[in-house]
Backbone as CSV, one residue per row, in Angstrom:
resi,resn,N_x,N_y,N_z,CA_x,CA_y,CA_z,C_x,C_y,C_z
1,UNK,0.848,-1.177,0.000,0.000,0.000,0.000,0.892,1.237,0.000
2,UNK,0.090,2.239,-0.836,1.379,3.843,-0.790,0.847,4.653,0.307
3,UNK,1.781,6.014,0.316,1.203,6.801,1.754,0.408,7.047,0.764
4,UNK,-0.055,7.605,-0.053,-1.140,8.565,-0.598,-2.326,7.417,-0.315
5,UNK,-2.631,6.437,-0.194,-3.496,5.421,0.333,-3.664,5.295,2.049
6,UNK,-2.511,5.172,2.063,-2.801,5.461,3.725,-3.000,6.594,4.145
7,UNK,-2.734,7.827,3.794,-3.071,8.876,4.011,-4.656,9.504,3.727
8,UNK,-5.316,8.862,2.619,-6.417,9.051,2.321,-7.357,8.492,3.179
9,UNK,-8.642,8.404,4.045,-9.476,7.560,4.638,-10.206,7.400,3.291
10,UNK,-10.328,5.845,3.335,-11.708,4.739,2.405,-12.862,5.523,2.795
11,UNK,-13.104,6.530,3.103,-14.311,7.050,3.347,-14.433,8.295,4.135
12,UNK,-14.137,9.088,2.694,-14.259,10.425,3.276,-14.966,11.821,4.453
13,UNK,-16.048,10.771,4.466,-16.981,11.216,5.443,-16.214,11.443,6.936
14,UNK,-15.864,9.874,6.857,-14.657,10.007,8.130,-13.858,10.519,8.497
15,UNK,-13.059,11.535,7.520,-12.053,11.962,7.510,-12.243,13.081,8.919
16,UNK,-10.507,12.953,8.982,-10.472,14.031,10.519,-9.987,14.915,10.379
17,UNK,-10.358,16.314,10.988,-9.679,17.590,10.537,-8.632,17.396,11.709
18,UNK,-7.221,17.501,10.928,-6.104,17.351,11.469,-5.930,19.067,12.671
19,UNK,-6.476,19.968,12.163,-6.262,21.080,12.547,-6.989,21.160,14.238
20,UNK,-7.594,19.842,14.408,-8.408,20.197,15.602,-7.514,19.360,16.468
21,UNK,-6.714,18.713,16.466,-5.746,17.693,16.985,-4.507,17.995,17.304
22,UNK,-4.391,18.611,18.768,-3.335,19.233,19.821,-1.898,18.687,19.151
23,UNK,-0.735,19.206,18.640,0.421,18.632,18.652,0.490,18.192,17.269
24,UNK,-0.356,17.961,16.517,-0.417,17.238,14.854,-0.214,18.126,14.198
25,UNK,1.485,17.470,13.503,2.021,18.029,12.620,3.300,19.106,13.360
26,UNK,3.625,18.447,14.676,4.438,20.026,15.243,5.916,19.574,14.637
27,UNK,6.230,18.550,13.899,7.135,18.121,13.306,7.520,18.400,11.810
28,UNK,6.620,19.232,11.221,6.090,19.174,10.005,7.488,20.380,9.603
29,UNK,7.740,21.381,10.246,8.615,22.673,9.777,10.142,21.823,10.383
30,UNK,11.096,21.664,9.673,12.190,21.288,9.870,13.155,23.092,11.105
31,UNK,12.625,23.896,10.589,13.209,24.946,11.736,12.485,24.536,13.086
32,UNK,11.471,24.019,13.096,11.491,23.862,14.559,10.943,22.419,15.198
33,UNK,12.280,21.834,14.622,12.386,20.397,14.841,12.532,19.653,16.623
34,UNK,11.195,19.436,17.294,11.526,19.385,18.472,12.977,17.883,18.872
35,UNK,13.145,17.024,18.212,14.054,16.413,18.499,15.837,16.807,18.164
36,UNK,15.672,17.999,17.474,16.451,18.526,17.496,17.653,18.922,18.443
37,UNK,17.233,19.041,20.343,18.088,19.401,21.019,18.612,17.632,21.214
38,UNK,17.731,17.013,21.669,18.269,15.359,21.741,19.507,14.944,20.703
39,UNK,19.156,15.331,19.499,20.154,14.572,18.055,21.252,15.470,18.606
40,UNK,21.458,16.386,18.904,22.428,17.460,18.773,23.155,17.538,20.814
41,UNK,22.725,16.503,21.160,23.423,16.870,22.808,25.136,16.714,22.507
42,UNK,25.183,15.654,22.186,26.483,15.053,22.461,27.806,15.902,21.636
43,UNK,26.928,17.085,20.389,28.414,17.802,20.197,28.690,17.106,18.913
44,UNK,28.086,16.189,18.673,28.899,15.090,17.226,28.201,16.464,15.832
45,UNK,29.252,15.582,15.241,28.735,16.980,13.614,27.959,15.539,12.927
46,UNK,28.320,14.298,13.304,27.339,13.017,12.470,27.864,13.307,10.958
47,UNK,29.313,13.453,11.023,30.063,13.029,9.972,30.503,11.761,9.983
48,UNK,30.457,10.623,10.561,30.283,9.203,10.330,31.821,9.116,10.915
49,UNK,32.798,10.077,11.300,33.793,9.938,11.456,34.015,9.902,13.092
50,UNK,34.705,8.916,13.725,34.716,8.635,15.350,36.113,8.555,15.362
51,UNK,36.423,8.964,17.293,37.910,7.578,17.950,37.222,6.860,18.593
52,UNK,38.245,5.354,18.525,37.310,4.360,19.561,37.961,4.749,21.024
53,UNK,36.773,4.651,21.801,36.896,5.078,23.465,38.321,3.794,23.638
54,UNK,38.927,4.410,24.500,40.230,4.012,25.109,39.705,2.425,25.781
55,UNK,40.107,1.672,25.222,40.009,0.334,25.552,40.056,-0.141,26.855
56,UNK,38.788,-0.638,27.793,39.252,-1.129,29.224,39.791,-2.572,29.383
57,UNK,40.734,-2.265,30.440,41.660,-3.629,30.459,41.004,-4.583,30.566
58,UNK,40.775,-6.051,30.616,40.151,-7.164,30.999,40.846,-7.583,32.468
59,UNK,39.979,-7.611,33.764,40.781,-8.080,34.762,40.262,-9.370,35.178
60,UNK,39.607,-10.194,33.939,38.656,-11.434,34.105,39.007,-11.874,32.739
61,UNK,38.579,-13.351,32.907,38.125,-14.211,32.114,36.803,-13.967,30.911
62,UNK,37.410,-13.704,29.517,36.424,-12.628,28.681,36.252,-13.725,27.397
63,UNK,34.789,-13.797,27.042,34.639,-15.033,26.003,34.180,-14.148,24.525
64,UNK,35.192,-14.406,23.548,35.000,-13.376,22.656,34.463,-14.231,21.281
65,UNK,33.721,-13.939,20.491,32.809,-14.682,18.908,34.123,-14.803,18.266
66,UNK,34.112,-15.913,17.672,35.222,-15.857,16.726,34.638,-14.793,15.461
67,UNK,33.922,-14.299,15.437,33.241,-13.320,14.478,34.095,-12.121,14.528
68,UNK,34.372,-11.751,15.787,35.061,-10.185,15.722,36.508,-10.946,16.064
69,UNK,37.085,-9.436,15.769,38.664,-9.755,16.264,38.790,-8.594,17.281
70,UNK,38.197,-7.256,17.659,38.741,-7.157,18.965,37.360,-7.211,19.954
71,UNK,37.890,-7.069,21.314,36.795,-6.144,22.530,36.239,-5.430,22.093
72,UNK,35.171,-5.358,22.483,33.740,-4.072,22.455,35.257,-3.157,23.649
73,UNK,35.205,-1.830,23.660,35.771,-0.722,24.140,35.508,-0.746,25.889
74,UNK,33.981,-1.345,26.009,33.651,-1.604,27.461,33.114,-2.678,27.424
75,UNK,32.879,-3.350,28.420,32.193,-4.654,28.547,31.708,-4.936,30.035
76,UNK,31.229,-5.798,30.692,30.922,-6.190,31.910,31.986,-7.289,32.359
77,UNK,31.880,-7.809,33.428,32.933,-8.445,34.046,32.607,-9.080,35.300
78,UNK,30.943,-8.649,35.695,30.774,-9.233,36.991,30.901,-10.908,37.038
79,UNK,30.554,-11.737,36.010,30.370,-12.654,35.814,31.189,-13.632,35.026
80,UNK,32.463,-13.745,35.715,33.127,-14.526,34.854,32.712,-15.880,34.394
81,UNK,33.242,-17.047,33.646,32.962,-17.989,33.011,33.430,-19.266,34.716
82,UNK,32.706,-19.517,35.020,33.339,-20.506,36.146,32.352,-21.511,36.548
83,UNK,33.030,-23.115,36.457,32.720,-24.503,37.001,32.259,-24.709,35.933
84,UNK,31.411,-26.308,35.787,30.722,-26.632,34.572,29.967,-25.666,33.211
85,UNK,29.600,-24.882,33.871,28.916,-23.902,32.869,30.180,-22.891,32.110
86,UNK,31.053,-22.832,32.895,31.792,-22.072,32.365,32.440,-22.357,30.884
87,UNK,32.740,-24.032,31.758,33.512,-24.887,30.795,32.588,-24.961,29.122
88,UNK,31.446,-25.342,29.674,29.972,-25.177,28.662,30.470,-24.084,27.793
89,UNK,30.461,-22.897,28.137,30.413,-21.303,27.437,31.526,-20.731,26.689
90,UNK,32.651,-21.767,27.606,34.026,-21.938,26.305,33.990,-22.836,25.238
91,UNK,33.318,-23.556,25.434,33.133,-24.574,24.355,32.170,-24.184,23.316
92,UNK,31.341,-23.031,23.731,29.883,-22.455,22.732,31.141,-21.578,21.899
93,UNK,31.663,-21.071,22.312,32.329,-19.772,21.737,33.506,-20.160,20.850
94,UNK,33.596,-21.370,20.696,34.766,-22.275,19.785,33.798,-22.535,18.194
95,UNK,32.777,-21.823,18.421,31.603,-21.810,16.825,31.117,-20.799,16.778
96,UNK,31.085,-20.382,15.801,30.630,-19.173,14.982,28.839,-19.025,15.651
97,UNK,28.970,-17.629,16.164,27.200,-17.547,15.845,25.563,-18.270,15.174
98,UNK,26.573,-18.264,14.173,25.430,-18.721,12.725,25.169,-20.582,13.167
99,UNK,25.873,-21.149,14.305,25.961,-22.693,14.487,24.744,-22.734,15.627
100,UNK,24.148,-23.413,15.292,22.890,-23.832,16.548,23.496,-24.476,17.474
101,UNK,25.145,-24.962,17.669,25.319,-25.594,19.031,25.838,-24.237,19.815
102,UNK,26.640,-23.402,19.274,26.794,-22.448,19.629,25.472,-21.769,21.183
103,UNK,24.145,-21.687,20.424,23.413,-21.512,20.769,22.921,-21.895,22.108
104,UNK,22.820,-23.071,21.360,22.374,-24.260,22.564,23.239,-24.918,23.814
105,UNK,24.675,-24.749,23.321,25.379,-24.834,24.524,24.978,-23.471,26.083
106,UNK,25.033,-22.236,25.279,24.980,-21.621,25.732,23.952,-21.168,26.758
107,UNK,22.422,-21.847,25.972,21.287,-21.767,26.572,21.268,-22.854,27.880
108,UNK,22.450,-24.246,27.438,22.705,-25.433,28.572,23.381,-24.793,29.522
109,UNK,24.204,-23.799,29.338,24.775,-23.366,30.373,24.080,-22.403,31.324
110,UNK,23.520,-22.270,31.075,22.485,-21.037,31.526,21.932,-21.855,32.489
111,UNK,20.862,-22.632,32.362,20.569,-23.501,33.266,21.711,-24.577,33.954
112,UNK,22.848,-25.097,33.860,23.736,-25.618,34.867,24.097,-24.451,35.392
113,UNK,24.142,-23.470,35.246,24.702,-22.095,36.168,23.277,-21.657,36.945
114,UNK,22.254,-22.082,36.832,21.472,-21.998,37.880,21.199,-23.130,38.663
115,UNK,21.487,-24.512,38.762,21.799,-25.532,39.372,22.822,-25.291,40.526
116,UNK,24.296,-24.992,39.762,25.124,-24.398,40.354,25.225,-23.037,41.646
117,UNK,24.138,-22.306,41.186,24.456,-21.556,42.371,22.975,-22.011,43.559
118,UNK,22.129,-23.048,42.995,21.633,-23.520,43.913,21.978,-24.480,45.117
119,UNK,23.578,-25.227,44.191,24.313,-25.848,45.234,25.146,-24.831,46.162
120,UNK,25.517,-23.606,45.333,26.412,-22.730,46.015,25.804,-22.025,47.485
121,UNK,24.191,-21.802,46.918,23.779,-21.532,48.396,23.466,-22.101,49.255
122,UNK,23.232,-23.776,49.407,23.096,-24.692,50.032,24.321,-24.764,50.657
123,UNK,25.621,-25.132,49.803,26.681,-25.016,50.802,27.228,-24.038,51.664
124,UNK,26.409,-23.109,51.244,27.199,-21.498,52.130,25.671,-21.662,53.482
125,UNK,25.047,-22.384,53.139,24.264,-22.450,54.326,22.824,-21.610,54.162
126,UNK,22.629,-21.172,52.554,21.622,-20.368,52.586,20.794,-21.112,51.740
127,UNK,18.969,-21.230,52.102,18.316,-21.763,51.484,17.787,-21.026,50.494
128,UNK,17.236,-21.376,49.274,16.603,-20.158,48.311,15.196,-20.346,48.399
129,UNK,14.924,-19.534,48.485,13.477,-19.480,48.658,12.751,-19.668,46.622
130,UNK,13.082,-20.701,46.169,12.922,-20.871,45.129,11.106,-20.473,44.164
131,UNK,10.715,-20.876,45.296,9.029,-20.232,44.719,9.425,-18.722,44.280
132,UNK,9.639,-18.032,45.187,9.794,-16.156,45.400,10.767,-15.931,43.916
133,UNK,11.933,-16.690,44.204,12.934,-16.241,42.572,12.288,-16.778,41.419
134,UNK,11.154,-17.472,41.088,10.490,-17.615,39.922,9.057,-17.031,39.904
135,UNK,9.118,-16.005,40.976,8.077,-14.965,40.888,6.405,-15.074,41.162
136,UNK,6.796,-16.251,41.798,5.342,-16.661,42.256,4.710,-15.913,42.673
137,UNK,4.671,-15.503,43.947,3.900,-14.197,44.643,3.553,-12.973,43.651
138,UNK,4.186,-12.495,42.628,4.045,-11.251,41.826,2.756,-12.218,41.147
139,UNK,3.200,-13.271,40.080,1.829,-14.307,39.905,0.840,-13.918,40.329
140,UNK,0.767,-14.455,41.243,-0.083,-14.528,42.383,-1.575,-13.016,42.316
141,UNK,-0.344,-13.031,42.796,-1.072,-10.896,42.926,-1.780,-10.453,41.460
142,UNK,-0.968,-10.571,40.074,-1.321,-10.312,39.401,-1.760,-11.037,37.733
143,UNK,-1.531,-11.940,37.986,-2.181,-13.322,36.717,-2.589,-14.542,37.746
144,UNK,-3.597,-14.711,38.333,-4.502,-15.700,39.019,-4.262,-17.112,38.813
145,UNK,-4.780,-16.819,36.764,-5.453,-17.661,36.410,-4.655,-18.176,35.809
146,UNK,-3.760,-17.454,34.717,-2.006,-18.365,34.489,-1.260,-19.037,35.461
147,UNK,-1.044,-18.670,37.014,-0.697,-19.137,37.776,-1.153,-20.411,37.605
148,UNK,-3.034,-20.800,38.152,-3.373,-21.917,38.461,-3.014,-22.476,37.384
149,UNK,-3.332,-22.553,36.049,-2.819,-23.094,34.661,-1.757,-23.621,34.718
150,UNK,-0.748,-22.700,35.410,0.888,-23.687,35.074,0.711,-24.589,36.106
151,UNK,0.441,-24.841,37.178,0.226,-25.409,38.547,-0.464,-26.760,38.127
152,UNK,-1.868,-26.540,37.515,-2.397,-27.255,37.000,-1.641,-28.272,35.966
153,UNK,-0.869,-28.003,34.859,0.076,-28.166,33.536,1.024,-29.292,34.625
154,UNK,1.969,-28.390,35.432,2.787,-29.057,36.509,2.505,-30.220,37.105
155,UNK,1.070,-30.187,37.754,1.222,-31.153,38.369,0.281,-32.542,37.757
156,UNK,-0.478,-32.289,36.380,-0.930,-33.272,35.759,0.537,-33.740,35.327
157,UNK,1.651,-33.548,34.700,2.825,-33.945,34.155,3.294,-34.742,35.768
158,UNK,3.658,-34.017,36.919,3.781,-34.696,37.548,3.538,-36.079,38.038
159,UNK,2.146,-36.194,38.102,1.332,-37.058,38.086,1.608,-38.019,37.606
160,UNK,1.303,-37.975,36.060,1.478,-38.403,34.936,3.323,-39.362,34.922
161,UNK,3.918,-38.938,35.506,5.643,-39.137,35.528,5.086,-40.111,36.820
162,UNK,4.553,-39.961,37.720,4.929,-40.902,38.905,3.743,-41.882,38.449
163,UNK,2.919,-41.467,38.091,1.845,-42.958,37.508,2.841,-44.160,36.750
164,UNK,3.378,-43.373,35.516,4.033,-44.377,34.893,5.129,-45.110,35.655
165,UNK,6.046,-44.369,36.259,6.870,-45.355,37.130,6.559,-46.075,37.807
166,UNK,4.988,-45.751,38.656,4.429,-46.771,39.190,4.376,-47.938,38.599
167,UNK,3.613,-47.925,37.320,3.121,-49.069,36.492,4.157,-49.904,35.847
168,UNK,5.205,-49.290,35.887,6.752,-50.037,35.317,7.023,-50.727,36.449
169,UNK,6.888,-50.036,37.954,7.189,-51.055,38.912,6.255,-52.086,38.836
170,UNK,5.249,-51.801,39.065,4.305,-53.355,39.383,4.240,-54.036,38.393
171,UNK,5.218,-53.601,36.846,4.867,-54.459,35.734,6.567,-55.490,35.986
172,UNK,7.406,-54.180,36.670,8.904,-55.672,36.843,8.249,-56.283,38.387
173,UNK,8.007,-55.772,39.166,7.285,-57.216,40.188,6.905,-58.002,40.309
174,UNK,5.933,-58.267,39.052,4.718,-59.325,38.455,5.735,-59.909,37.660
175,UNK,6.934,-59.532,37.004,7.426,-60.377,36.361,8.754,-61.086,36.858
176,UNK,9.198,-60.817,38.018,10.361,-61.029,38.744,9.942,-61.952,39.835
């Protein structure tokens, strides 16, 4: 479809007088371009021409795409690569982006790094209040009925998982 189509209403009757509509069109005069002070804070002339910001050191363990060849200029660092998952996230980063193990390692690690710090707080002596970090209570308060749904979903699968093991047991009993 063209603007002159979208711009037209299928039915002129409808049409809206733009002139009665607070703010419509305050963009229209390029002299008094309100985004103008925003584009223009930083001082740049947006000649496409830059320096790259002074490179911060790495004082960690940094997992880089074989895609680029240097550091992003800044980066984060709280989270280095460490224990099984880590090992996981070096091994994602030994393939190109464009590789679905790439991916998928990465997504495996994600979850053994939340395993992991569930053992980490067990051994430091702290329990997690695991309902609360998957947001139950917010749930709760504010989607009812998705709540009961997954609950519901949960514990028919549950169910469903201990039925069958049941029936595998009493089927090797009867035959043993």
């Amino acid at each position: 479809m063209n603007e002159q189509a979208l711009a037209r209403p299928s039915n002129p009757a409808m049409a809206v007088d733009t002139s009665s509509i607070v703010g419509w069109g305050v963009d229209a005069n390029p002299q008094n371009d309100p985004t103008y002070p925003y584009r223009d804070r930083s001082g740049d002339n947006h000649s496409g021409e830059w320096e790259r910001p002074t490179q911060q050191e790495p004082s960690v363990e940094l997992l880089k795409s074989v895609e680029h060849k240097w550091l992003p200029a800044v980066f984060g660092t709280s989270s280095p690569p460490s224990g099984i998952s880590g090992s996981m996230r070096r091994l994602a980063f030994r393939w190109s982006e464009s590789n679905w193990a790439h991916w998928l390692l990465l997504i495996g690690a994600d979850r053994v790094n939340m395993v992991e710090g569930l053992v980490s707080d067990l051994a430091h002596g702290r329990i997690p209040n695991v309902p609360k970090e998957m947001g139950v209570p917010a749930e709760w308060r504010h989607n009812k009925t998705g709540l009961v749904k997954k609950l519901t979903v949960a514990s028919a699968i549950v169910g469903g998982g201990v039925a069958l093991v049941a029936a595998r047991r009493r089927k090797r009993d009867r035959t043993s």
